[in-house]
ChimeraX commands (.cxc) that place a marker at each C-alpha (Angstrom):
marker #1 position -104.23,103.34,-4.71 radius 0.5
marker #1 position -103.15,105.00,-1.41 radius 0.5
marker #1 position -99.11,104.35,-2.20 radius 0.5
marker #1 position -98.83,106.25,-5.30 radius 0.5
marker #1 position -98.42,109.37,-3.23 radius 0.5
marker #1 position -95.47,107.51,-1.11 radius 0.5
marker #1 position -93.47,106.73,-4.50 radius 0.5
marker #1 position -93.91,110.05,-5.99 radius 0.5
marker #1 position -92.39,111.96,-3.11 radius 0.5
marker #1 position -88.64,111.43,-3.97 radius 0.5
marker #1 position -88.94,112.45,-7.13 radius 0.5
marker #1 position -90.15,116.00,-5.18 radius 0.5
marker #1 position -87.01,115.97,-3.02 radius 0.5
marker #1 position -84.97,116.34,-5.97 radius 0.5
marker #1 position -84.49,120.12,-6.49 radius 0.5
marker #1 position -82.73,119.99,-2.84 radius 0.5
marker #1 position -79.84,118.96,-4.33 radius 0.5
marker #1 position -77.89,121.31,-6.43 radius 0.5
marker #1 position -74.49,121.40,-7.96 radius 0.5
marker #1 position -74.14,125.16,-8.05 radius 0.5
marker #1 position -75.45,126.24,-4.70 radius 0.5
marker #1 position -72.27,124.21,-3.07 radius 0.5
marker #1 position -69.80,125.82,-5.68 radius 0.5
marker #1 position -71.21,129.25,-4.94 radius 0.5
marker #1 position -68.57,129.79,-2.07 radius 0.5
marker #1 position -65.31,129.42,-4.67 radius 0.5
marker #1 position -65.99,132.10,-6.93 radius 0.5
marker #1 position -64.34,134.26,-3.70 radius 0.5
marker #1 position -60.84,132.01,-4.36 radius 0.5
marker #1 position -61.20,132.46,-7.92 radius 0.5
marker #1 position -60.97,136.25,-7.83 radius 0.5
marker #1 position -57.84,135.80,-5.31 radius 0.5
marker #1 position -55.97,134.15,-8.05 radius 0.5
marker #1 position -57.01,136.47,-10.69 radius 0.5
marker #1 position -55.63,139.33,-8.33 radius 0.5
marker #1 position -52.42,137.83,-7.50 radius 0.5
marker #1 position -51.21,137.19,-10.87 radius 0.5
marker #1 position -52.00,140.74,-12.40 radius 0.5
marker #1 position -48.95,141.95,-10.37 radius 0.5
marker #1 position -46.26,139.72,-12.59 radius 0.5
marker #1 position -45.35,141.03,-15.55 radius 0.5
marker #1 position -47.77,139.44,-18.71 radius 0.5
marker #1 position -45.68,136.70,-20.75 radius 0.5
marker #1 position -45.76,136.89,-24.33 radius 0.5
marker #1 position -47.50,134.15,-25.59 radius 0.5
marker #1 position -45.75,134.49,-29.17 radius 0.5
marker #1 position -42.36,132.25,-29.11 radius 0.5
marker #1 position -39.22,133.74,-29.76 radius 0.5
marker #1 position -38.25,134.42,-33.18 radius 0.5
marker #1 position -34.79,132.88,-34.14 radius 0.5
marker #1 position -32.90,131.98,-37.37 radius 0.5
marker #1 position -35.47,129.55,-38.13 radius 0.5
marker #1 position -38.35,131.28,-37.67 radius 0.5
marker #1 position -37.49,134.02,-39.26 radius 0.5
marker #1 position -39.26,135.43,-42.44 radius 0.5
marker #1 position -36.15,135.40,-44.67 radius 0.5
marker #1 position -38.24,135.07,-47.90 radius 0.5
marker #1 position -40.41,138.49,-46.69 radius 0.5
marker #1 position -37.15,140.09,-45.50 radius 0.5
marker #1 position -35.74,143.29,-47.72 radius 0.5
marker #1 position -32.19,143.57,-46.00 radius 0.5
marker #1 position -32.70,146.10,-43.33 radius 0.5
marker #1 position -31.00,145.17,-39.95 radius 0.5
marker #1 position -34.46,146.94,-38.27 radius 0.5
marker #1 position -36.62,143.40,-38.61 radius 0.5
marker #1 position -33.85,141.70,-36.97 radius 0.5
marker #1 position -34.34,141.32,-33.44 radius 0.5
marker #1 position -33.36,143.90,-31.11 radius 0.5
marker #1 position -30.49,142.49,-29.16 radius 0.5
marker #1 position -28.81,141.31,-32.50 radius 0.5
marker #1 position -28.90,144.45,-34.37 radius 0.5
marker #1 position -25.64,145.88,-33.42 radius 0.5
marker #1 position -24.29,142.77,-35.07 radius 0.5
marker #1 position -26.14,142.70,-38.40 radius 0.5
marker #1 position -25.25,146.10,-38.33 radius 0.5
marker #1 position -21.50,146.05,-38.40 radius 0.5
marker #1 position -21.73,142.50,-40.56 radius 0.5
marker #1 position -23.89,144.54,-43.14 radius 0.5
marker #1 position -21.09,147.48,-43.15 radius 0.5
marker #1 position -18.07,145.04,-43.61 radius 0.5
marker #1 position -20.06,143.56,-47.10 radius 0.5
marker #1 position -21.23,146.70,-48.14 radius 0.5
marker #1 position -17.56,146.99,-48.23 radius 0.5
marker #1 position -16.78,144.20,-49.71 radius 0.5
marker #1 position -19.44,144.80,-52.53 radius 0.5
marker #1 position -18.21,148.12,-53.09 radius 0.5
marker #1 position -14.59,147.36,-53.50 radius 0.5
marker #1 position -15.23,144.19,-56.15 radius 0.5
marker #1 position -17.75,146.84,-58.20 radius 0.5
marker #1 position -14.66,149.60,-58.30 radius 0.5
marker #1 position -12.30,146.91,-59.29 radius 0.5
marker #1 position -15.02,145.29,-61.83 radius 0.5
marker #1 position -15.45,148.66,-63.63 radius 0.5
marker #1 position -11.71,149.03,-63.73 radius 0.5
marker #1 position -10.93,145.74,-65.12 radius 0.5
marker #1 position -13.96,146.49,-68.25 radius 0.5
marker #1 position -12.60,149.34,-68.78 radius 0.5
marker #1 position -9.27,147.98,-69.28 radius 0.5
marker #1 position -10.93,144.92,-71.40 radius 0.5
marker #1 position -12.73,147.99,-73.19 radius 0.5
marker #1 position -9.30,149.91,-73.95 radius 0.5
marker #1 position -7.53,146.73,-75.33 radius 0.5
marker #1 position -10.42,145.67,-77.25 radius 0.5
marker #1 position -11.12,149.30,-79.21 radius 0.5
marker #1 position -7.48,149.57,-79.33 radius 0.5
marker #1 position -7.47,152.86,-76.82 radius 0.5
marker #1 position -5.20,153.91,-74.58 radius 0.5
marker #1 position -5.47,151.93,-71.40 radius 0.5
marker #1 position -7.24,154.03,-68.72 radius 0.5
marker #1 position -4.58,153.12,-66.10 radius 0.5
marker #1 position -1.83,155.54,-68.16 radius 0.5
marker #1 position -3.62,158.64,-67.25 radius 0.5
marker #1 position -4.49,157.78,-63.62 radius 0.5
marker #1 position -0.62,156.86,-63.46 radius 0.5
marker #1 position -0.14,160.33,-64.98 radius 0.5
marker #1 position -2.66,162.30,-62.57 radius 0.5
marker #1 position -0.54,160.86,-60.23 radius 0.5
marker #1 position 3.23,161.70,-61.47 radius 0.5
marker #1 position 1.90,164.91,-61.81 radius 0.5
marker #1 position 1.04,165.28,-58.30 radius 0.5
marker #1 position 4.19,163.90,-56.97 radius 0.5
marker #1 position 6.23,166.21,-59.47 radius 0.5
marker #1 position 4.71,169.30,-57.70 radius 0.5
marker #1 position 5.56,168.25,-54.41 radius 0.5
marker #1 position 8.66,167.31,-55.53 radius 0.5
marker #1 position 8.90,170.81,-56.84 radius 0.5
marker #1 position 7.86,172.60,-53.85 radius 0.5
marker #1 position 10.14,170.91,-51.96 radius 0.5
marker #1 position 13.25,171.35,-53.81 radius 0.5
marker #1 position 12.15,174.96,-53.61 radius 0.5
marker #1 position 11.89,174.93,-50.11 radius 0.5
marker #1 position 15.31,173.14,-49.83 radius 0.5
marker #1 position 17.56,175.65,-51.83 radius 0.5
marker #1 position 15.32,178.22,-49.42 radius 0.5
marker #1 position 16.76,177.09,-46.46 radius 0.5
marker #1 position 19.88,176.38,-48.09 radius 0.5
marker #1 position 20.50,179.69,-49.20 radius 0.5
marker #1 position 19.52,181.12,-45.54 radius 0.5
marker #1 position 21.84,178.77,-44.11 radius 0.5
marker #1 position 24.89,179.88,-46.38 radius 0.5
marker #1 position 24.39,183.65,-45.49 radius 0.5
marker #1 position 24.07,182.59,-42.14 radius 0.5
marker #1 position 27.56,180.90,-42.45 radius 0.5
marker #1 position 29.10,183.50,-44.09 radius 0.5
marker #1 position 28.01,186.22,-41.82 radius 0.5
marker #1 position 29.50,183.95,-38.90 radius 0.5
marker #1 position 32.90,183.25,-40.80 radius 0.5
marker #1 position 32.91,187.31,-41.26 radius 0.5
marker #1 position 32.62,188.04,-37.97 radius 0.5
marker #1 position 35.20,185.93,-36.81 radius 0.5
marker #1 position 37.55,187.02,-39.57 radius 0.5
marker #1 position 36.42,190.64,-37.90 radius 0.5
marker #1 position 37.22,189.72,-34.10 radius 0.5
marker #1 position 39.95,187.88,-35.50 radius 0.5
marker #1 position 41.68,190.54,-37.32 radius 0.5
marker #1 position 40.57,193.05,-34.15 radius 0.5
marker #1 position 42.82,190.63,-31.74 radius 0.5
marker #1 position 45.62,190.34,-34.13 radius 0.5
marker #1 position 46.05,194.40,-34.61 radius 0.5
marker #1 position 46.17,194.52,-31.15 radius 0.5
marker #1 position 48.65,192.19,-30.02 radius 0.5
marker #1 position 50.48,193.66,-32.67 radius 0.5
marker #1 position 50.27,196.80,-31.58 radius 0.5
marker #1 position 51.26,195.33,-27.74 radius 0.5
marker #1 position 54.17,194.02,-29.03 radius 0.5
marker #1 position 55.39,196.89,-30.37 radius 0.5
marker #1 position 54.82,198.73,-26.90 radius 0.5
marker #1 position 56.71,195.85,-25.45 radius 0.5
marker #1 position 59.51,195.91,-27.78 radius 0.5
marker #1 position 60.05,199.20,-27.87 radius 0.5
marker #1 position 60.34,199.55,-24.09 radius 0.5
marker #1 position 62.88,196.72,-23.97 radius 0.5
marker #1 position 64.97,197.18,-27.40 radius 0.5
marker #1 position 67.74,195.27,-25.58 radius 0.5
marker #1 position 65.48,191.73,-26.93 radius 0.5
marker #1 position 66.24,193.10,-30.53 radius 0.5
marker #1 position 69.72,193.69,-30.15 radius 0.5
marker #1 position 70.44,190.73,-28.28 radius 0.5
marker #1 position 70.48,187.84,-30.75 radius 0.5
marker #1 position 70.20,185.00,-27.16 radius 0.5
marker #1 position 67.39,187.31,-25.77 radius 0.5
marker #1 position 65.93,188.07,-29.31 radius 0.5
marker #1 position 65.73,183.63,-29.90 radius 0.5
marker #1 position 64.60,182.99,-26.33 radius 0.5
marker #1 position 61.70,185.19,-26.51 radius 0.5
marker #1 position 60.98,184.45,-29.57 radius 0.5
marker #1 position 60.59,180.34,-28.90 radius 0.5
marker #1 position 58.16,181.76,-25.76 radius 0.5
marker #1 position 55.69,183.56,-28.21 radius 0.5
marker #1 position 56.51,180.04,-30.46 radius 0.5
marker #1 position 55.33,178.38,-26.92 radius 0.5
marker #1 position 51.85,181.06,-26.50 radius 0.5
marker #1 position 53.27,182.86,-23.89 radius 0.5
marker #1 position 51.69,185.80,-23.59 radius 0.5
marker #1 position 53.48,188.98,-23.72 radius 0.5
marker #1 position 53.70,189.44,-19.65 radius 0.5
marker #1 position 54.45,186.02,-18.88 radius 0.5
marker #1 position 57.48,185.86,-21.42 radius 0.5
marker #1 position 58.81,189.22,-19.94 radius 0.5
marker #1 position 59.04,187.21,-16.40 radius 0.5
marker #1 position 60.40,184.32,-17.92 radius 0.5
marker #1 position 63.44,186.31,-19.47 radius 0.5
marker #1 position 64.43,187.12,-15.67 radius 0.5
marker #1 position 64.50,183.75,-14.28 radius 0.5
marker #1 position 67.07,181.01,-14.16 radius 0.5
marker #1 position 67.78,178.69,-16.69 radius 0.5
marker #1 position 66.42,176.10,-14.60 radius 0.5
marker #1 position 63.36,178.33,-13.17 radius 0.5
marker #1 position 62.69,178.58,-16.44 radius 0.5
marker #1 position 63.28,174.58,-17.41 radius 0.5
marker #1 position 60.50,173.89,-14.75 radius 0.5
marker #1 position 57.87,176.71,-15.99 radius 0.5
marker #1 position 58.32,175.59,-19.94 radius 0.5
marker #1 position 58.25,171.65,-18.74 radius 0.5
marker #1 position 54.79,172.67,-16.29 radius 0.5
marker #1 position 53.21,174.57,-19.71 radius 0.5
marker #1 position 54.25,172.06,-22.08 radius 0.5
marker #1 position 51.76,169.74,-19.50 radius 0.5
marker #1 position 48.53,171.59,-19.94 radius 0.5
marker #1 position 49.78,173.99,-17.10 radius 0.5
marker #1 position 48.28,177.59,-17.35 radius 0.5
marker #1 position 51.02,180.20,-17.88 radius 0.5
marker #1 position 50.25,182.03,-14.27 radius 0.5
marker #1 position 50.39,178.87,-12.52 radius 0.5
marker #1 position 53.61,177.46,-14.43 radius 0.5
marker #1 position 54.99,180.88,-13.41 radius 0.5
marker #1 position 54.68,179.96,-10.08 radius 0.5
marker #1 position 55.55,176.95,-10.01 radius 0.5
marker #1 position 59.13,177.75,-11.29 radius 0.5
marker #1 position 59.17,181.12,-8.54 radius 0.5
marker #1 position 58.53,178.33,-5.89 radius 0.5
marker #1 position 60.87,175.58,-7.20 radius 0.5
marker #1 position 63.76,174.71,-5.01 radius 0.5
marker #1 position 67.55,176.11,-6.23 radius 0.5
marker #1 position 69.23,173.34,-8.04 radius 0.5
marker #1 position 73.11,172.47,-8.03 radius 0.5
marker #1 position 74.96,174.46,-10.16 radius 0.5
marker #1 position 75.80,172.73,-13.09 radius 0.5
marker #1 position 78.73,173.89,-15.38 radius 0.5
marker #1 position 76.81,176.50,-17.82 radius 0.5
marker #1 position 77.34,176.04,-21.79 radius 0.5
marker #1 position 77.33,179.39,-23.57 radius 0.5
marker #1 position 74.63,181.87,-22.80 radius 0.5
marker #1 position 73.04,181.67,-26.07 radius 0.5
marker #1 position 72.28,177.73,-26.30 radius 0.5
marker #1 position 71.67,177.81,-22.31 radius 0.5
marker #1 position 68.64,180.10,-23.18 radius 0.5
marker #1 position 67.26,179.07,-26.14 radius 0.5
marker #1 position 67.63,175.05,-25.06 radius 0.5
marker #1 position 63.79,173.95,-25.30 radius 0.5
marker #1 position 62.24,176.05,-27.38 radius 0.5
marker #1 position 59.28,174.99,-29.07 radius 0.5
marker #1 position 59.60,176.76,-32.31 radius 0.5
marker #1 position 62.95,174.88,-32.37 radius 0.5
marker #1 position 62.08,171.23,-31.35 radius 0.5
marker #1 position 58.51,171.20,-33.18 radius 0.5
marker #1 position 59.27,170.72,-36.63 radius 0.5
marker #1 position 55.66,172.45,-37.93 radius 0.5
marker #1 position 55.48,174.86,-35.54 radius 0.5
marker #1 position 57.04,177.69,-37.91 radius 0.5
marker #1 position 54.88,176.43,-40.06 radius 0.5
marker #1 position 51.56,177.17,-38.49 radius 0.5
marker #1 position 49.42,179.96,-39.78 radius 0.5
marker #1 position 47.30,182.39,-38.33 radius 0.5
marker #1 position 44.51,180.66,-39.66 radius 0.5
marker #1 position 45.27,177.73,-37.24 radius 0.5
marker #1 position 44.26,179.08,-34.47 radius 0.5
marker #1 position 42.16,177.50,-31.49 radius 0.5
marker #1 position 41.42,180.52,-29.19 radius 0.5
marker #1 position 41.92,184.16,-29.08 radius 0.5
marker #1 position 44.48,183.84,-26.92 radius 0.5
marker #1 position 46.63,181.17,-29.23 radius 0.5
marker #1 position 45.97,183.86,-32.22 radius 0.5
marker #1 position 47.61,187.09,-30.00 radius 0.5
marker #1 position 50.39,185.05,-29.35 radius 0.5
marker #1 position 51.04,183.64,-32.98 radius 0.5
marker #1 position 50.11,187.29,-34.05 radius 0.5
marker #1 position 53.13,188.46,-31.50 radius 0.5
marker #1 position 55.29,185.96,-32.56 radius 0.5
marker #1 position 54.87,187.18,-36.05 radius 0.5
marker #1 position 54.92,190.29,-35.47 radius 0.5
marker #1 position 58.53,190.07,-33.48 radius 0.5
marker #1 position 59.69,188.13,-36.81 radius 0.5
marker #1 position 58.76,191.49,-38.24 radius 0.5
marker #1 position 60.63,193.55,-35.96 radius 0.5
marker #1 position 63.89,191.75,-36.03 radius 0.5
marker #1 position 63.57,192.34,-40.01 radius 0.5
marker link #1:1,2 radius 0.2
marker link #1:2,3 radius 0.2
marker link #1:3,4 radius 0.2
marker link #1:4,5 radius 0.2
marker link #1:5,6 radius 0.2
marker link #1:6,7 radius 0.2
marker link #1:7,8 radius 0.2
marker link #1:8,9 radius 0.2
marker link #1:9,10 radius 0.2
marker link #1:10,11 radius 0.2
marker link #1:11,12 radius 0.2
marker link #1:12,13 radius 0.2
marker link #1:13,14 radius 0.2
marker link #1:14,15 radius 0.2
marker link #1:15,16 radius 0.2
marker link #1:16,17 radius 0.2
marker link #1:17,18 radius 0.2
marker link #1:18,19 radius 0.2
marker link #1:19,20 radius 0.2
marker link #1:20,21 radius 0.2
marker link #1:21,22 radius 0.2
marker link #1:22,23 radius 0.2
marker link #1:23,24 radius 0.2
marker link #1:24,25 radius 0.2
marker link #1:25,26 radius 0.2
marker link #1:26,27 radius 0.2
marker link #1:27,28 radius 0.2
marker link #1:28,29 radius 0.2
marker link #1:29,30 radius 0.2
marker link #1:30,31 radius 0.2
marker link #1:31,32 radius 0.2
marker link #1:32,33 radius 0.2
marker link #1:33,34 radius 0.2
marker link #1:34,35 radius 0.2
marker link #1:35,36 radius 0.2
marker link #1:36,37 radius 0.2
marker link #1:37,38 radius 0.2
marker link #1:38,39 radius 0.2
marker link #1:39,40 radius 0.2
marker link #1:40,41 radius 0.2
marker link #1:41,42 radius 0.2
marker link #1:42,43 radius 0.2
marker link #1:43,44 radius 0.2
marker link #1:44,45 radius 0.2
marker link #1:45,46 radius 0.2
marker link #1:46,47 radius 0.2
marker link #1:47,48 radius 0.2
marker link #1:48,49 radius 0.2
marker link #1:49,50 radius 0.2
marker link #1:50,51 radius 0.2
marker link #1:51,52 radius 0.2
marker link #1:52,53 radius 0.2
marker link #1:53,54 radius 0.2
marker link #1:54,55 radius 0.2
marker link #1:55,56 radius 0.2
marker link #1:56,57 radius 0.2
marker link #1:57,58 radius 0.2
marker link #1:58,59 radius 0.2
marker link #1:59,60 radius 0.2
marker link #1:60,61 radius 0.2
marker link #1:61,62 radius 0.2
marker link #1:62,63 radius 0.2
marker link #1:63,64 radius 0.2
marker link #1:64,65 radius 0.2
marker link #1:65,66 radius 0.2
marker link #1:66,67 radius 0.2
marker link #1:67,68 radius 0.2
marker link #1:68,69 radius 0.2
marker link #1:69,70 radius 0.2
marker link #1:70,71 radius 0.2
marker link #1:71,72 radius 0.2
marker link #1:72,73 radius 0.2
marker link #1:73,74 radius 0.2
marker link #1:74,75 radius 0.2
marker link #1:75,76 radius 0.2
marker link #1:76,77 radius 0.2
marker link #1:77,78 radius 0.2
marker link #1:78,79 radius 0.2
marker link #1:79,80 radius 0.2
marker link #1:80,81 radius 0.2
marker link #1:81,82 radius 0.2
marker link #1:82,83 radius 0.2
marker link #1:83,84 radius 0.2
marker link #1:84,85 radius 0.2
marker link #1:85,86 radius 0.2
marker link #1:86,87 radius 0.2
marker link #1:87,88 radius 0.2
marker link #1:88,89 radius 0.2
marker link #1:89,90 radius 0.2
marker link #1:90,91 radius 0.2
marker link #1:91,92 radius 0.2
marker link #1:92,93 radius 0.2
marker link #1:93,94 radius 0.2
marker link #1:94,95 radius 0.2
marker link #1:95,96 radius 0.2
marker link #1:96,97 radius 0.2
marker link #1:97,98 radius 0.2
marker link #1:98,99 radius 0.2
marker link #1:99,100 radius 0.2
marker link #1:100,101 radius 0.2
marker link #1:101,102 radius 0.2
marker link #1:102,103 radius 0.2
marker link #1:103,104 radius 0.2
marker link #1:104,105 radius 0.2
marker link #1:105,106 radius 0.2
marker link #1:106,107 radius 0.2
marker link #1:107,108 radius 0.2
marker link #1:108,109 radius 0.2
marker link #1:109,110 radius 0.2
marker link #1:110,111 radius 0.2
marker link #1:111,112 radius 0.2
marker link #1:112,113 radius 0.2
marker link #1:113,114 radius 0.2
marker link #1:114,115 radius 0.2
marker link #1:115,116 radius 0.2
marker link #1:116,117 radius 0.2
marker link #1:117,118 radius 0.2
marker link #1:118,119 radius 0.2
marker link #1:119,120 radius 0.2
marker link #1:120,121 radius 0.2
marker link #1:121,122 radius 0.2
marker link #1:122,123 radius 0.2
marker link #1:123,124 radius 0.2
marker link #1:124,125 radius 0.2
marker link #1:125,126 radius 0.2
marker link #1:126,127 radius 0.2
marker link #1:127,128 radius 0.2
marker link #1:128,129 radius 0.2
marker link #1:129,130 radius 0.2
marker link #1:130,131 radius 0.2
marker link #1:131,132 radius 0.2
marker link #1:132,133 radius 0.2
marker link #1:133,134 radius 0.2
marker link #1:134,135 radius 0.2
marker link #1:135,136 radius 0.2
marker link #1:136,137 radius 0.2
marker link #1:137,138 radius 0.2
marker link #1:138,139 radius 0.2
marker link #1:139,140 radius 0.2
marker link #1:140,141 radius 0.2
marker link #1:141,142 radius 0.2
marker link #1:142,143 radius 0.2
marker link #1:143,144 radius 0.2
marker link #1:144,145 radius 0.2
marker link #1:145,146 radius 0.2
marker link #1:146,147 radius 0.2
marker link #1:147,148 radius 0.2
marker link #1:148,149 radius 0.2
marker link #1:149,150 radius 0.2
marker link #1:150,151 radius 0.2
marker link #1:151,152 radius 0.2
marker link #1:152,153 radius 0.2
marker link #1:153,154 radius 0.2
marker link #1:154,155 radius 0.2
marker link #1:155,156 radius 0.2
marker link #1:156,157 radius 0.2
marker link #1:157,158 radius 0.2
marker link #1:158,159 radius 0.2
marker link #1:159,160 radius 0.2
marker link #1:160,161 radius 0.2
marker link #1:161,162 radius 0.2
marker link #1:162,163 radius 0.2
marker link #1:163,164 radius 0.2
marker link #1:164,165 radius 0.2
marker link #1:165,166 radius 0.2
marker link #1:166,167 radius 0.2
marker link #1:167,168 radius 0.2
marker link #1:168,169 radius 0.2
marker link #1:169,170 radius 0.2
marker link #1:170,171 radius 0.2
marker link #1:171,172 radius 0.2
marker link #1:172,173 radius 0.2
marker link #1:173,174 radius 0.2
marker link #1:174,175 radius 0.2
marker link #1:175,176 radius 0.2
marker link #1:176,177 radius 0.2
marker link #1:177,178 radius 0.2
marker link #1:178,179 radius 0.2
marker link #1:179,180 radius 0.2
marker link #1:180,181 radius 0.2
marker link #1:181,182 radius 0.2
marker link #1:182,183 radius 0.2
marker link #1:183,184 radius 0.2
marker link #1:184,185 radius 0.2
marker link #1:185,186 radius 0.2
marker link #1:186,187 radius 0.2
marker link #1:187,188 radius 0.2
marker link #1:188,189 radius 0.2
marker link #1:189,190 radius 0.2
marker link #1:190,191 radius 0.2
marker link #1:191,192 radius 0.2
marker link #1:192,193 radius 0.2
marker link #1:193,194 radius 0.2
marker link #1:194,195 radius 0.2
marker link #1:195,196 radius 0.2
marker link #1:196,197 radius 0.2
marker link #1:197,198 radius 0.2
marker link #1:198,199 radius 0.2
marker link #1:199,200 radius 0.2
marker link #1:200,201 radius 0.2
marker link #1:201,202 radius 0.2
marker link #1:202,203 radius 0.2
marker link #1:203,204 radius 0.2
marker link #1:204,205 radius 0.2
marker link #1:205,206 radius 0.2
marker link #1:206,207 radius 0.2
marker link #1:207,208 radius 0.2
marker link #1:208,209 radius 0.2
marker link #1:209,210 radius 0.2
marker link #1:210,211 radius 0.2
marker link #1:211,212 radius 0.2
marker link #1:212,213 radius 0.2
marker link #1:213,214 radius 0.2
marker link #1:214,215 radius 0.2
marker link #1:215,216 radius 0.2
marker link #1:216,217 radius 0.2
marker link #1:217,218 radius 0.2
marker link #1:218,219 radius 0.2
marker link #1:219,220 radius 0.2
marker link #1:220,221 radius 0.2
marker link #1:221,222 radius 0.2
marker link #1:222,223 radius 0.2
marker link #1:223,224 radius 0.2
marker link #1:224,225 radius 0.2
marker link #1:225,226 radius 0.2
marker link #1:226,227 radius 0.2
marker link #1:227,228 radius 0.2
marker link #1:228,229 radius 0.2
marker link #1:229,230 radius 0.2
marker link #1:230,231 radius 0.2
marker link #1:231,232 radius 0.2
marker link #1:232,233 radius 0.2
marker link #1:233,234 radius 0.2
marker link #1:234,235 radius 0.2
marker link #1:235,236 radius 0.2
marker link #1:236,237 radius 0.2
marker link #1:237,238 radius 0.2
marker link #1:238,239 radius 0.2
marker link #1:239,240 radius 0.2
marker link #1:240,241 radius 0.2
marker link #1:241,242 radius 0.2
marker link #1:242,243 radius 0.2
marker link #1:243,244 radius 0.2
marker link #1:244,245 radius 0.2
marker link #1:245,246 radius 0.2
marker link #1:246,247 radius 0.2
marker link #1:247,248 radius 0.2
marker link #1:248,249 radius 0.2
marker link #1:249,250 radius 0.2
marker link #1:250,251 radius 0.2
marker link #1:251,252 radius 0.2
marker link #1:252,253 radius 0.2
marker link #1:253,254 radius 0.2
marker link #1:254,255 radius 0.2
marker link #1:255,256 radius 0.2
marker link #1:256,257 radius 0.2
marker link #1:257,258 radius 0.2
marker link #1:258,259 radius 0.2
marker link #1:259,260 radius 0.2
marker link #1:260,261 radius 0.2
marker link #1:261,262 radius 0.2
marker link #1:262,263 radius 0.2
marker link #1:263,264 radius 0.2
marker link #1:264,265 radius 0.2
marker link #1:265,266 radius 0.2
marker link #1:266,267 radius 0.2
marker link #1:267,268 radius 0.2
marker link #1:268,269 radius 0.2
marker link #1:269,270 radius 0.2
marker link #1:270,271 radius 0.2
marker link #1:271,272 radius 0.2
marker link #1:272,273 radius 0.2
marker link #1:273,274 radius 0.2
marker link #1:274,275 radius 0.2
marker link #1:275,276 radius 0.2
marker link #1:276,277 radius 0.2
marker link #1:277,278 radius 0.2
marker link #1:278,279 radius 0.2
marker link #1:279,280 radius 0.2
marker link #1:280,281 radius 0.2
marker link #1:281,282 radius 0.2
marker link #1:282,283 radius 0.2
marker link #1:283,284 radius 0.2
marker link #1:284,285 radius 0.2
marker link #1:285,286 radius 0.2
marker link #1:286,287 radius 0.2
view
């Protein structure tokens, strides 16, 4: 009877040994952890939602239950149908009422829009022709005032060559009385010589004045020709014809078959009309 106590005494040693007083010192660790990971963002524990997952049967067409990143994209895909939808509707309803027209026996509806639109392009067709005889009308006064204007200056520069002649021929009547005189200086003013070059030409030599008509007839300006013949070196003397086809050898109005025939109207340059108005007006003269 004195060993029951021994066996029993284990079974008293029992509470000693405990599971939770040796896991006590973790639950320090455990808050660690739960510190550390509270600084990284939280992750969404719902999965991403793609073409698959999508609720297309609880969708009502609005781009805003799309995702965010794709809505840009079912935006402009939405706009380009809507389009699409709205141009087959237009040309739907045009088509039935067209079916409508031929079927009720009607006038088909595509008549008037043609005529809506003839009568458009009539009115600017209008307005334009109105603007065009506008500005053609402008432009013809404009022309007309410029043609009478130089009719005017014209007509100024004529009278007064005219007038210069006279002066010159009436200081030098010799020209009219002298029938070699009279045709050289007349085939000068033929040439547009002006009125002081021609009276220097009548003093020179026939072949001073071979080498100032053969310098003009080359684009030479009358001053310069003038000189040119003052400068040129004497030639030989040659046995002389008589004086009257010695100084009127060369003369334009004589070897240029249209020259007499020139009007006033053909004129280039004031100068060219004083010196057909000169010439025309010695013609005068000599009458």
């Amino acid at each position: 009877m004195s060993e029951t106590p021994e066996v029993a005494a284990p079974a008293a040693e029992a509470p000693a040994v405990a599971a939770p007083a040796e896991a006590a010192p973790a639950a320090p660790a455990a808050e660690v952890d739960a510190s550390a990971s509270s600084s990284e963002p939280p992750v969404s524990s719902e999965p991403a939602v793609t073409h698959e997952s999508f609720n297309w049967d609880g969708w009502e067409g609005k781009s805003d239950a799309f995702p965010e990143d794709i809505r840009p994209w079912a935006d402009r895909i939405s706009a380009y149908h809507t389009k699409q939808n709205e141009d087959l509707q237009s040309n739907h309803t045009n088509l039935k009422s067209l079916y409508d027209s031929i079927l009720t026996g009607a006038e088909d509806p595509r008549i008037k829009q043609f005529d809506e639109t003839k009568a458009g392009w009539d009115t600017e067709r209008t307005e334009f022709l109105s603007k065009q005889t506008e500005l053609q009308a402008g432009w013809n006064g404009a022309k007309q005032d410029l043609l009478n204007y130089e009719q005017a200056v014209f007509k100024y520069h004529v009278q007064q060559a005219e007038q210069q002649l006279e002066d010159f021929v009436n200081a030098r009547p010799e020209i009219l009385k002298d029938e070699a005189k009279y045709e050289l200086f007349s085939g000068l003013l033929d040439e547009k010589w002006d009125l002081e070059s021609a009276d220097k030409l009548l003093q020179m030599t026939p072949e001073a004045l071979a080498v100032a008509r053969k310098a003009r007839s080359e684009g030479v300006p009358a001053a310069y020709a003038i000189k040119f013949a003052e400068k040129a070196p004497p030639q030989v003397q040659k046995p002389q014809p008589r004086p009257a086809a010695t100084i009127t050898s060369g003369a334009v109005s004589r070897t240029t078959p249209h020259a007499s025939s020139r009007g006033m109207g053909d004129a280039k340059s004031l100068d060219e009309s004083r010196a057909m108005a000169s010439a025309r007006a010695l013609k005068l003269h000599k009458r």
